[in-house]
N, C-alpha and C positions, 0 to 999 in steps of 0.2 A: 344900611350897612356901614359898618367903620371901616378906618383902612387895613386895619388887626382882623379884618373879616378873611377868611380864607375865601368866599365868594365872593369879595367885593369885584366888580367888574363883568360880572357874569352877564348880567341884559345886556353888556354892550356887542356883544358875540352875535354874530346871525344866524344864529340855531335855523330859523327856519328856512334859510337857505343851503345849510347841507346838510347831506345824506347821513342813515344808518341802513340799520336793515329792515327796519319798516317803514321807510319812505324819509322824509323830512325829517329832522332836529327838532324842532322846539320842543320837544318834553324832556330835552337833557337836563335843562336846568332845575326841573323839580323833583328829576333823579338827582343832581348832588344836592339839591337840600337836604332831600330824604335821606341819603345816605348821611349827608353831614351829622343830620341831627340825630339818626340813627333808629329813623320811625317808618314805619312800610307798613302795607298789608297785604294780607297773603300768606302762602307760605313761603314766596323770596323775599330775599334781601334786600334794601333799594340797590346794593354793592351787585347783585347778581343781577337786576333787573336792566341796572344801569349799564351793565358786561352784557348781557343778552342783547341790548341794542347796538352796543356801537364795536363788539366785537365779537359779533355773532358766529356763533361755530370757529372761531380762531381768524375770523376775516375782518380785519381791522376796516373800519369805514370812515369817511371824510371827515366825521362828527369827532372822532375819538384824538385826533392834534389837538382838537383844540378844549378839550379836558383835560389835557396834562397839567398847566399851569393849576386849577383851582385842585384836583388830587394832590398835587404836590402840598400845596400850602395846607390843605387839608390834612395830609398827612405827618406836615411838621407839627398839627397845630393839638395840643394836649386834648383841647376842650373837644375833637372829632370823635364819635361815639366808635367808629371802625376803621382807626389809623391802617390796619396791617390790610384791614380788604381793599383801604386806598392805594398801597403799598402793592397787593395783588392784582390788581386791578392794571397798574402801570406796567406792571411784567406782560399780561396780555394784550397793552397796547404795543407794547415794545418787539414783541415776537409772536403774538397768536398764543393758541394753543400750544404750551410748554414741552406736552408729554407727543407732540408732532415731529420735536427736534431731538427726542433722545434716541439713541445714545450719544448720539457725535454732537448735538449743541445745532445753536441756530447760527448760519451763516449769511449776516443779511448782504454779503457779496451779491448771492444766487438771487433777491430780490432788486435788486439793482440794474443785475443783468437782463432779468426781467422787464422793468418796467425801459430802461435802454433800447430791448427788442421792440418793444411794443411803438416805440417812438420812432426807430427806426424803420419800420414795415410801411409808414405811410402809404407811399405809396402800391404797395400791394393791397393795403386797405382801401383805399380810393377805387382800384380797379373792382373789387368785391363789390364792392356799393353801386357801381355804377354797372356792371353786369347783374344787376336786382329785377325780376322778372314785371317788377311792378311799382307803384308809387309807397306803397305798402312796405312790401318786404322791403324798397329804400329805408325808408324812414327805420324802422325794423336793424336794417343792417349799422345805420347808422348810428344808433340808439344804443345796439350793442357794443361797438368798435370805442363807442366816447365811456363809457361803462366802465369799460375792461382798461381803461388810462386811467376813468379815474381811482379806482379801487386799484391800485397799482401803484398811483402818486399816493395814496392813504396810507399806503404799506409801509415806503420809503421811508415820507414826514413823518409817521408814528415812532418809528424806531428812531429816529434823529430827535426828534422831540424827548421820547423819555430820556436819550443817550447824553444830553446836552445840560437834566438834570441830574445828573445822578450823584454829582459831588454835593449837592447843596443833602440830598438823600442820605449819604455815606455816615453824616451823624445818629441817623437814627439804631447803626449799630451798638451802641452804647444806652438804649433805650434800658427799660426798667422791667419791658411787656417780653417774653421768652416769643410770644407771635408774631412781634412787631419788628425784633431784630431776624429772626426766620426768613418771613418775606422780604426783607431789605436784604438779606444777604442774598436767597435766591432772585433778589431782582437784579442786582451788583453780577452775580453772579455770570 
């Protein structure tokens, strides 16, 4: 890879240390190549296969922060076969499922407060875990309670991650592609 490469840096990421929705990362990286280069097979998209994973049904997962950086550059970069699906793709990392928030808009306030309760409740959590009728449902209750933190801190960093780029994005409304300035705008948006 060059440094003009929108993936340069990609092995350095520990895909296999976090989460989508079917278990582990490490096949994120050969969804953005795919996507990059604009080759799949199937009948999806590497752009929809690679949305199916890491933000599956509108549920943004630990995996999808850290795709924002190489989307971005992907999506500045001429030679990416599916600029606007990288363009769409950031809207879903940024808010989920779009048509979730209409008609009033996504307020990632209510996420916030969210993930704030859940940090808050410790100790309520603690007492759940530990009136567990077994070694079992412990593990079980515990398993769950660290889950629902972390898909909750996903929520947050996804939306601050795309929010953080969006200026460097804002040139692509001046693009050339009627689909590419679309999605930038409803990602701006």
């Amino acid at each position: 890879m060059t440094d003009d490469d929108p993936l340069a840096g990609l092995d350095d990421v520990p895909w296999a240390r976090l989460q989508h929705a079917y278990g582990m990362a490490d096949d994120v990286p050969g969804h953005l190549r795919a996507m990059q280069a604009g080759t799949g097979e199937g009948q999806h998209s590497p752009g929809a296969r690679l949305a199916n994973h890491i933000v599956h049904q509108g549920t943004r997962s630990q995996a999808a922060v850290y795709t924002v950086p190489f989307l971005v550059r992907m999506a500045l970069d001429p030679r990416t076969a599916d600029r606007h699906g990288c363009v769409g793709l950031l809207t879903a990392i940024a808010i989920g499922l779009d048509n979730n928030h209409l008609p009033n808009g996504y307020d990632p306030r209510e996420d916030r407060a969210h993930l704030a309760e859940l940090r808050g409740e410790a100790d309520d959590r603690a007492r759940w875990i530990a009136e567990a009728a077994d070694d079992e449902q412990r593990r079980q209750r515990e398993g769950s309670c660290a889950q629902a933190l972390i898909d909750a801190e996903a929520v947050v960093r996804s939306y601050d991650a795309v929010r953080e780029v969006l200026p460097a994005l804002a040139t692509l409304l001046t693009s050339g592609s009627p689909e590419l300035r679309a999605a930038t705008a409803n990602l701006l948006a």
